[in-house]
N, C-alpha and C positions, 0 to 999 in steps of 0.2 A: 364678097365680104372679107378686108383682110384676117389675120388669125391672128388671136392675140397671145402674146410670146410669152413662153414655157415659165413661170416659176419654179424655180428652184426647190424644193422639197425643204422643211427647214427642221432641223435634229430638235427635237425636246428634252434629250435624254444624256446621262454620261457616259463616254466608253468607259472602258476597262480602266483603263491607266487610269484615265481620271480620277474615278475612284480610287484606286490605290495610292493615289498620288496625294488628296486629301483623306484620307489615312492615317497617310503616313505622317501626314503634317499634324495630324491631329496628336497623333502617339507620341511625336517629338516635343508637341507640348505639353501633354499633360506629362513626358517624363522629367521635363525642366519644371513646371508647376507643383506636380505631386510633393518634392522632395520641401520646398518650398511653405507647401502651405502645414505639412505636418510639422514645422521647424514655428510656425507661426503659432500651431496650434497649440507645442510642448512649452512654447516661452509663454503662453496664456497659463497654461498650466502650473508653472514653475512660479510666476507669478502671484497666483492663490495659493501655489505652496506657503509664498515666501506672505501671504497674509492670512495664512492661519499660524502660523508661527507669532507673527506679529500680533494677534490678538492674543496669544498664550502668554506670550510674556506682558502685556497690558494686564491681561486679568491677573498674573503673578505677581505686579509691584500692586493691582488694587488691593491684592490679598495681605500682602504685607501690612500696606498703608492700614487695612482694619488692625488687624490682628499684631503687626508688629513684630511678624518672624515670616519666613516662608513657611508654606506648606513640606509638610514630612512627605519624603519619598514613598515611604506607603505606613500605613499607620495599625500596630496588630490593634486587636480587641482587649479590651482590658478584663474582659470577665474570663479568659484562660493565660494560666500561667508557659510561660516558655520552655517545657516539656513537654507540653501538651501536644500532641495529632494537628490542634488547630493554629500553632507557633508563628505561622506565616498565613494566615489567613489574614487580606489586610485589604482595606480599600484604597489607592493608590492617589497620588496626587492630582492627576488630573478630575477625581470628583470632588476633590477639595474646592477646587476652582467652579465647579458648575453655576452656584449662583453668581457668578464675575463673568462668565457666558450666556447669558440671556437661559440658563436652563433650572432655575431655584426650585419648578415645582420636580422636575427629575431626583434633582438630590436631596428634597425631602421626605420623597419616597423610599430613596434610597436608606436613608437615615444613617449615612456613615458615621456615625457619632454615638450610636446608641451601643448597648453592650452589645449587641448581634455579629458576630464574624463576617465575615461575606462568606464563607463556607453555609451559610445560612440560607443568605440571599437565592446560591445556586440550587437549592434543592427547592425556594418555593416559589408554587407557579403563580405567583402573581407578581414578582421581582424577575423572574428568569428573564420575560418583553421586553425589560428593562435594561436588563445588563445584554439585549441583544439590538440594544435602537444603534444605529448607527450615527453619530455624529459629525458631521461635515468638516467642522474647526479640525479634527483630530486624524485626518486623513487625507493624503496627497493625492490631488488629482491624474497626477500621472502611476500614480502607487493601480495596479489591473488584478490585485488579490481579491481575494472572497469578504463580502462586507462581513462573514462572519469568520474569526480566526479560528478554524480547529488546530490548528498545530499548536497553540494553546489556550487550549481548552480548561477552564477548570475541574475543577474534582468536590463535588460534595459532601458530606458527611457517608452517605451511603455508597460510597465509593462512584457512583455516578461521573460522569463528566458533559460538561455543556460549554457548547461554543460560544464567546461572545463578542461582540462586536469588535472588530482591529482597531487599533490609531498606530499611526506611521510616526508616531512624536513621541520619545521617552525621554528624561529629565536626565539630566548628566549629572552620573553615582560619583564620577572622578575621572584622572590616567591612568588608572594600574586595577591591579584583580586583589586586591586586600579583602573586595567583597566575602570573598570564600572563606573567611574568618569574620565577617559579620563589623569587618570597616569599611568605612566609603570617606574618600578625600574630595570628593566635589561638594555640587549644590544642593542633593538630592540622596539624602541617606535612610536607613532604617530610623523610627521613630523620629529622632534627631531632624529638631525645628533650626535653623540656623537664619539669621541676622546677614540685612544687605551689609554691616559694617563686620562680619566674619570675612566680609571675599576680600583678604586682603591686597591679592594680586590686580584688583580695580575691576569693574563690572563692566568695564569693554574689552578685558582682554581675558574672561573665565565664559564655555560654558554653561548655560541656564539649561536647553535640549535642543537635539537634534532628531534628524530624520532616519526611520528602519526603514526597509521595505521589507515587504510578503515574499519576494523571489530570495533564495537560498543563494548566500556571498561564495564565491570561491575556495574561499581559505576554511569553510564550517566544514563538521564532519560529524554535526548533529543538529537536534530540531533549532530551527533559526526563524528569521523573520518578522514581521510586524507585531509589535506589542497589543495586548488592550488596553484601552480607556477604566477599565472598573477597576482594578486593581490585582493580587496575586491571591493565592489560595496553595496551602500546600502540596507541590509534588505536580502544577499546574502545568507545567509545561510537559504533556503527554511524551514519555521517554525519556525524559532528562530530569534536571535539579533546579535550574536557572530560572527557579518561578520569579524570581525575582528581577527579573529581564522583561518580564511583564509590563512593567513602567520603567524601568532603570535602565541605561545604558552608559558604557564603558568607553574612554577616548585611547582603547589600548591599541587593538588592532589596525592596522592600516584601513583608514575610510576607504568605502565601498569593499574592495577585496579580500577583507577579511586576513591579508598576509600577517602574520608575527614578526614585529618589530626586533622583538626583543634579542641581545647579541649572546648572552651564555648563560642568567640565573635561574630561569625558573622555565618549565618546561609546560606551564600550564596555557591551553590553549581556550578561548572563551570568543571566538565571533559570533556566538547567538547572542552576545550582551554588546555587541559593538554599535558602530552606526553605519549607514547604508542611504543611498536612494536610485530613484530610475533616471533620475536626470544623468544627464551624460556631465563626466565629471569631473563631479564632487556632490555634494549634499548641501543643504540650508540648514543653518543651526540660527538659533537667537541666543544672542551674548546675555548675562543680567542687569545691561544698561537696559535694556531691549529691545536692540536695532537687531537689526537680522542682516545673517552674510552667507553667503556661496562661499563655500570653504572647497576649495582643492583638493581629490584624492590624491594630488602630489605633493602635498605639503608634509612638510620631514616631520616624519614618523620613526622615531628609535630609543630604544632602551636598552645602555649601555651598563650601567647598575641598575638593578631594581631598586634600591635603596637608595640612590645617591639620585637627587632631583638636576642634579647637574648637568648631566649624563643623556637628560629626556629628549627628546623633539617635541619640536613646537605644538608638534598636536597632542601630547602627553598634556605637555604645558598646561594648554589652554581648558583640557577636563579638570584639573586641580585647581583651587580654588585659595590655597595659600603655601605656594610652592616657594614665594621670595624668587622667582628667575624671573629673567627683563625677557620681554617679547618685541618682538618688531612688528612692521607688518606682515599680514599672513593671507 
């Protein structure tokens, strides 16, 4: 009977190399993928940045179109005099805006309008859930802080302090620090309701707000970071003064970096009131036309006189709201 001839043995299996060899290829793509998809993921991001802005200033001109002024940068209470402990207790402009965001029964709870302070609101507990809901419009996707801000915290009557919700968006006070004496040259002042026909520099070249974040700027060398949506309270910002940075920010400091511009007047330093974000940069501001721009942390930034508007950089410029300087593009 002949013998039938030997089959060869057949491998099922990988060696060695093999595997390391598909490995290796694998790691070589996910290190060309990874970089990739997270670039993908941050321009998603940056994206709904740049459309919660765009609804803020939508509800900004609906709130005009009611009302016929803008909303006050933050508003005290009228049943205490400005002596009083409660001087700065104020509900801030973005709850002016709540029913112009799909949120009318929040801020009739809230009742900013009524005599009550918000120094009020934070000591009772059935407003406290309140002032700690977090609202999406008012917070950047790529912003990785705590949805509640303790770094400012407010302060209640009983000296208490409670954390409340962040927003990464404060309304532009102005270009310079005159705040520290209770002026603001922007869109967004104490009490002071101002008129789309006050921006006399034209509403595509002032802005309406920009972007904070929760990570601490370079240039601080105090409590910094993400505003809230409710508004300020005196002495609010846990260690500092700048409760009013709450909602408010300043186009003084260099965006993002927090460096000082400024060439010889005045020695005052304020990056906890400036503007910031996490996008790699520059930050998204909404002009008061209310188109929205990716502004450059390299766009000239300087103050040559504090006093003389002449003397400013473009990004001075464009916090002031009736400076009379011509701007280009930026």
């Amino acid at each position: 009977m002949p013998r039938r001839p030997h089959r060869q043995a057949i491998s099922l299996g990988f060696t060695l190399i093999e595997l390391l060899v598909v490995i290796a290829i694998i790691a070589v793509l996910m290190a060309l993928l990874l970089p990739a998809v997270q670039q993908a993921r941050e321009a998603a991001r940056r994206m709904q940045c740049r459309n919660n802005l765009k609804q803020l200033g939508l509800a900004i001109h609906n709130y005009h179109d009611a009302h016929s002024v803008l909303p006050p940068g933050f508003n005290r209470s009228q049943s205490f005099g400005r002596a009083s402990y409660v001087d700065d207790s104020a509900f801030g402009w973005p709850v002016m805006l709540l029913p112009y965001l799909e949120q009318a029964p929040l801020y009739h709870q809230l009742a900013p309008n009524s005599p009550d302070p918000l120094q009020l609101a934070v000591v009772d507990p059935a407003k406290v859930p309140l002032l700690q809901t977090s609202l999406p419009v008012f917070v950047c996707p790529s912003d990785t802080g705590d949805v509640l801000n303790s770094d400012r915290a407010l302060r209640g009557f009983n000296g208490s302090t409670v954390a409340v919700a962040k927003a990464n968006y404060v309304g532009c006070g102005g270009g310079e620090v005159h705040h520290r004496a209770g002026f603001w040259d922007g869109v967004f002042s104490l009490v002071q309701c101002w008129k789309f026909r006050d921006i006399t520099d034209g509403l595509s070249t002032t802005f309406l707000a920009g972007e904070r974040r929760s990570r601490k700027v370079s240039g601080s060398n105090n409590v910094v970071g993400a505003g809230v949506w409710c508004g300020t309270t005196t002495f609010s910002v846990v260690g500092s003064d700048d409760s009013q940075a709450n909602v408010i920010g300043v186009a003084w400091e260099q965006l993002n970096t927090g460096a000082h511009p400024e060439i010889g007047q005045s020695s005052v330093r304020t990056p906890a009131v400036g503007f910031s974000s996490e996008h790699v940069g520059g930050a998204n501001f909404v002009l008061c036309d209310g188109s929205v721009r990716f502004v450059s942390e390299n766009i000239e930034a300087s103050v040559g006189d504090f006093n003389d508007v002449r003397t400013w950089g473009v990004y001075q410029l464009l916090g002031k709201k009736d400076d009379g300087q011509p701007i280009g593009d930026f």
